[in-house]
N, C-alpha and C positions, 0 to 999 in steps of 0.2 A: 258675802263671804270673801274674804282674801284668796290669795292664791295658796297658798298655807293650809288654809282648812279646808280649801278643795281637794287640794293635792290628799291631806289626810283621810278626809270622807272616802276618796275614789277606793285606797289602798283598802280602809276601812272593811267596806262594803264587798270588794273581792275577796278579802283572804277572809273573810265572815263568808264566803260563801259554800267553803269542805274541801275535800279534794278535788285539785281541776286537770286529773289526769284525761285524756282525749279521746272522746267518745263515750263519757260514760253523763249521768244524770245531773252533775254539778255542772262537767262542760256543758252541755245545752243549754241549763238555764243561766250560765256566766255570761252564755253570747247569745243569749236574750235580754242580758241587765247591759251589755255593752251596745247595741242595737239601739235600745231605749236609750243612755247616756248620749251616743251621737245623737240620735233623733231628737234629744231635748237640747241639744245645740243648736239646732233649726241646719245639720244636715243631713242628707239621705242618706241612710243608713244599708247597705248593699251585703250579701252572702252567696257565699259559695259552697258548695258539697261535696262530699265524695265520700265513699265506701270503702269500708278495711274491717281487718277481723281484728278485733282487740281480744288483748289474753286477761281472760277471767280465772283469778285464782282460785283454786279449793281449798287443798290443805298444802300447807308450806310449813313444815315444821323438821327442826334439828331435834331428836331424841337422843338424852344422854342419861342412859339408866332409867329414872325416874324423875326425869328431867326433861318440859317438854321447852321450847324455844320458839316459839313463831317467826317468821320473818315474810320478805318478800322476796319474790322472783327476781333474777333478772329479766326481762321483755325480749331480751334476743337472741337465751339460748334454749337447747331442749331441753324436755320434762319428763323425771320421772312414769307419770301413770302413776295412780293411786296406789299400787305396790310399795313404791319408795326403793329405797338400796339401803344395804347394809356392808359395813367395811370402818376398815379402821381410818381414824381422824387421824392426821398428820399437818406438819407443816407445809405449806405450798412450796411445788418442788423438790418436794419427798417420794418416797415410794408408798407414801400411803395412799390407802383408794379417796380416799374426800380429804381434799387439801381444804387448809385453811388459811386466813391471812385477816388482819388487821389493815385497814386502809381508809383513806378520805374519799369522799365520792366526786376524784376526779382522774378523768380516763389519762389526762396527760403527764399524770405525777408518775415517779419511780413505783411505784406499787399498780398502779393503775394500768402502766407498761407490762408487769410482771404477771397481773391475773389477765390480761389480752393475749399475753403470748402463752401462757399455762393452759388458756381453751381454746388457738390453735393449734397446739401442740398435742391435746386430748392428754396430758401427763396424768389427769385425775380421771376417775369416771364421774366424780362431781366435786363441786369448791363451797366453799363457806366463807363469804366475808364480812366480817366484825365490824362495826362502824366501828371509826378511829375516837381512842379518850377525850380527846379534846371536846366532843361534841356529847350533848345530855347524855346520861346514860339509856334510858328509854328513848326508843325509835330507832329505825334505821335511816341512814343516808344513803340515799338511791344512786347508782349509777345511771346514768342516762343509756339507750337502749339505741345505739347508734348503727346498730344491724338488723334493725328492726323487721326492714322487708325482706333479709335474709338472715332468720336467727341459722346461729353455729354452735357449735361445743357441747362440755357435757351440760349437766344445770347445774343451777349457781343461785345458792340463796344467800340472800344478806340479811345480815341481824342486828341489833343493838346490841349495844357492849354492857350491859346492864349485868348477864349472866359469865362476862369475860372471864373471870376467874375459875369456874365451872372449863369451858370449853378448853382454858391453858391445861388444863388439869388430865381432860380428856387427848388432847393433843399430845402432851410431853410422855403420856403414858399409850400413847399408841393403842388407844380404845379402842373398841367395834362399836358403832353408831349407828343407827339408823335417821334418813334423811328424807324428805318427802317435799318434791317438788312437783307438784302436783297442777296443771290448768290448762285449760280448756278456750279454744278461739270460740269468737260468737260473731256475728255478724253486726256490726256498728256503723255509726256515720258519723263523718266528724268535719267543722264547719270551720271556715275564716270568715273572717267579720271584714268589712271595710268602708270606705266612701271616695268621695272625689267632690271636690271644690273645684268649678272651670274657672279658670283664669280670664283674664282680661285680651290676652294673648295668644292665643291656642297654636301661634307657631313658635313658641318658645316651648322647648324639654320641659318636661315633666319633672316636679319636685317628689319622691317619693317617702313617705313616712313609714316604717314596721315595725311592729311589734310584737313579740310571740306573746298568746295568752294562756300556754297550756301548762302545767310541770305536776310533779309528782304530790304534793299537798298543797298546804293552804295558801303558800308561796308569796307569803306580807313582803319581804321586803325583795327578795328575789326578783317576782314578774309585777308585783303590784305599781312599783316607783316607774320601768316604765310605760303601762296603762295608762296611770296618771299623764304622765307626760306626754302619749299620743293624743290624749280630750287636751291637755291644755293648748296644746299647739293647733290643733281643729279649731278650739274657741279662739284662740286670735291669729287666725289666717283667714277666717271667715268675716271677720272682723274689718279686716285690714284688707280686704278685695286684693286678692295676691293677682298678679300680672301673669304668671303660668299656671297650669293645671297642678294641682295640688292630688295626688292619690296617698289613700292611707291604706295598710291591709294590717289587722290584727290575726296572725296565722298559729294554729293550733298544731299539736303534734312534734313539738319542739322539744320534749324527751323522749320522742320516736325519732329519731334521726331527723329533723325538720321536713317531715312527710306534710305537713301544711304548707309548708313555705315551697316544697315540690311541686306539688301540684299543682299551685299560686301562677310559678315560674315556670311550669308546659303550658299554662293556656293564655300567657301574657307570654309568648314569644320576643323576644326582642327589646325587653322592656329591661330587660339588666343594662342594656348597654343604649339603650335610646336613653332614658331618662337623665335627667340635670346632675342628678345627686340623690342616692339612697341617705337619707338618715334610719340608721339602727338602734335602737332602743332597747337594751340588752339586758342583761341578767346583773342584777346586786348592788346596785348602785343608790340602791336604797337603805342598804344594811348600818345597821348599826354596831356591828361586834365584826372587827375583823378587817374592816371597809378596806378597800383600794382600789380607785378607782382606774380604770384604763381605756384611754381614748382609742382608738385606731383607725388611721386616716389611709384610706388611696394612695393620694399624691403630696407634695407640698402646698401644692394650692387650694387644698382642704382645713391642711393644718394653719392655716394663714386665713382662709376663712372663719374661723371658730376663732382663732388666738383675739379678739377683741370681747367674744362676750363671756370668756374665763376672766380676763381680766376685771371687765364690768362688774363680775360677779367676785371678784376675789376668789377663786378656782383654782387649784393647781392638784392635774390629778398624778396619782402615784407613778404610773407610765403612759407613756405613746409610744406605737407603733406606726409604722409606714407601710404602703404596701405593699414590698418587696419582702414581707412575712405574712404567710396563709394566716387572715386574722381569727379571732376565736366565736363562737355565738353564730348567728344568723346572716352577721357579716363576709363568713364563708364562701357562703354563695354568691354572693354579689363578686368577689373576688375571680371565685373559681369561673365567672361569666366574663369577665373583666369590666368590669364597671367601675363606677365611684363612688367614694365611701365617705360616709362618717359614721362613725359608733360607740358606742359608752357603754361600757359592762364594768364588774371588778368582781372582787373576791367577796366574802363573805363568812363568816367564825359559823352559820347557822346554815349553809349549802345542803338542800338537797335534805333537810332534818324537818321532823315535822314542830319542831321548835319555833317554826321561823313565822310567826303570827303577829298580827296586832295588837297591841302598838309596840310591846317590849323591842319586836326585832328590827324596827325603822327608826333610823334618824333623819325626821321628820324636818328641821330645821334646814341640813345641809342638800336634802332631798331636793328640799325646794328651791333652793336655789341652782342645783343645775336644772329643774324643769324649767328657770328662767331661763337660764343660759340658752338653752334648745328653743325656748319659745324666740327669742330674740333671734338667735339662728334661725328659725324658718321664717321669718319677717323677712330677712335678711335676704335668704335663699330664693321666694318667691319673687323678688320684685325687678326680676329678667336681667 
């Protein structure tokens, strides 16, 4: 097989796997398929555990008349109870009791801003947000649940925009609604996957690989391109007997506030700022609708590391960053530690939608070529 049809099978076979939200039946058996992929690399495949309560949905539904709406929770505020509330529908930042808002599922945008500071504020006794038009009309686009381990506000369901026209109607006309955010914590366990290639070297800093493997559906191009990307860099570092210790960690819980990658970095003390260089493997860099890609480097002498195999590959992504800017993704932490960085994320037309599957949502082509890029990077990386 090419590097091509690797890359494609890997993405394939994950986002064919269901939902891989964290702690539930898909995740288990995702990082049992990823266990087994390293292991059939010929390296030790290694795990980690830990306990958390995941919120199990009941009923989550917007009633408008005779109008019922499904949607999902948000993960990090409060719920209902099976009672539900009733009040009128309003626009967010209204005096209505259930605001509502049209928005992208992302926390940094001007909308994203405005329903963060509306469940500070308690302005609503609960919110309603519409996935934005641009994305299918069925499904919703999930905010990430970035308070995870301390949900706030009132509740907060999000909907596809499929019944949009309905809920303006209800809105502009200041309806009474009834809302039902309804769920229930359970006792769950939720797993990082990882490995370690010794080096030739063992007093040389540590190279480290990550990758998150968790998100809210089937997440083709989202998390799939970089999985891909972590086996391909495994298969030729292993390959190529790197001269420092090589650790990978594929960390779960990365629409929970990166509650994987938390708990990764308490029991590896010191390893944000010991090791050589974090490569980050980030969110959407596989997409095909929307794409832009964005680097984000540490220092200059990150960006001057990598700047030969964009070029090799004919590469130029949409931005870089330095890191005198808090970067986005996983890359976070490694900053907030002060560490060193490389990382590759972008945008995405399909974020966060349960749209985003194979193969419609990957550009397979271009995919592969930055997993070149990165493989050639930890060649590079490894050899002290």
């Amino acid at each position: 097989m090419t590097m091509q049809d690797r890359v494609g099978r890997i993405i394939d076979e994950y986002a064919s796997q269901g939902i891989h939200r964290t702690g539930t039946e898909v995740d288990h058996l995702s990082a049992d398929w990823l266990k087994a992929q390293i292991s059939g690399l010929g390296v030790e495949a290694s795990e980690t555990s830990f306990p958390f309560r995941r919120v199990q949905p009941v009923e989550n539904a917007l009633y408008l008349q005779d109008l019922k709406i499904s949607g999902v929770p948000l993960y990090d505020c409060r719920y209902t109870g099976p009672a539900g509330l009733s009040g009128t529908l309003g626009e967010l930042g209204s005096r209505a009791d259930i605001g509502v808002i049209m928005a992208l599922p992302y926390a940094a945008s001007a909308q994203g801003q405005r329903i963060h500071a509306a469940r500070l504020a308690g302005e609503h006794q609960a919110i309603v947000i519409v996935t934005d038009e641009t994305l299918p009309s069925e499904g919703a686009a999930l905010l990430n649940a970035e308070h995870f381990t301390r949900p706030f506000g009132p509740p907060v369901l999000q909907v596809a925009n499929a019944h949009w026209s309905a809920i303006k109607a209800a809105r502009n006309s200041a309806s009474t609604v009834t809302l039902k955010v309804d769920c229930r914590y359970v006792d769950a366990v939720a797993r990082n996957i990882g490995a370690r290639i010794s080096g030739s070297n063992p007093a040389l800093a540590p190279l480290v690989i990550m990758t998150p493997r968790s998100g809210w559906w089937a997440c083709a191009s989202e998390r799939g391109g970089g999985i891909a990307c972590f086996l391909e860099m495994m298969r030729a570092l292993r390959a190529n007997q790197p001269q420092r210790d090589i650790i990978f960690t594929a960390n779960t819980g990365h629409e929970l506030g990166h509650t994987g990658l938390d708990h990764y970095l308490h029991d590896q003390a010191g390893l944000i700022k010991s090791a050589h260089l974090w490569v980050h493997l980030g969110a959407n860099f596989a997409a095909r609708y929307g794409a832009a890609v964005r680097l984000q480097y540490s220092d200059q002498m990150a960006v001057e590391t990598m700047a030969p195999w964009l070029k090799a590959n004919r590469l130029a992504p949409a931005s870089q960053t330095l890191g005198d800017e808090r970067p986005l993704g996983e890359a976070r932490n490694i900053f907030d530690g002060g560490g060193r960085y490389i990382s590759i994320l972008g945008s995405n037309g399909l974020f966060h939608h349960p749209a985003d599957v194979w193969p419609n949502a990957v550009d397979l082509a271009t995919t592969s070529k930055w997993v070149n890029a990165f493989v050639q990077l930890g060649i590079k990386l490894s050899g002290g």
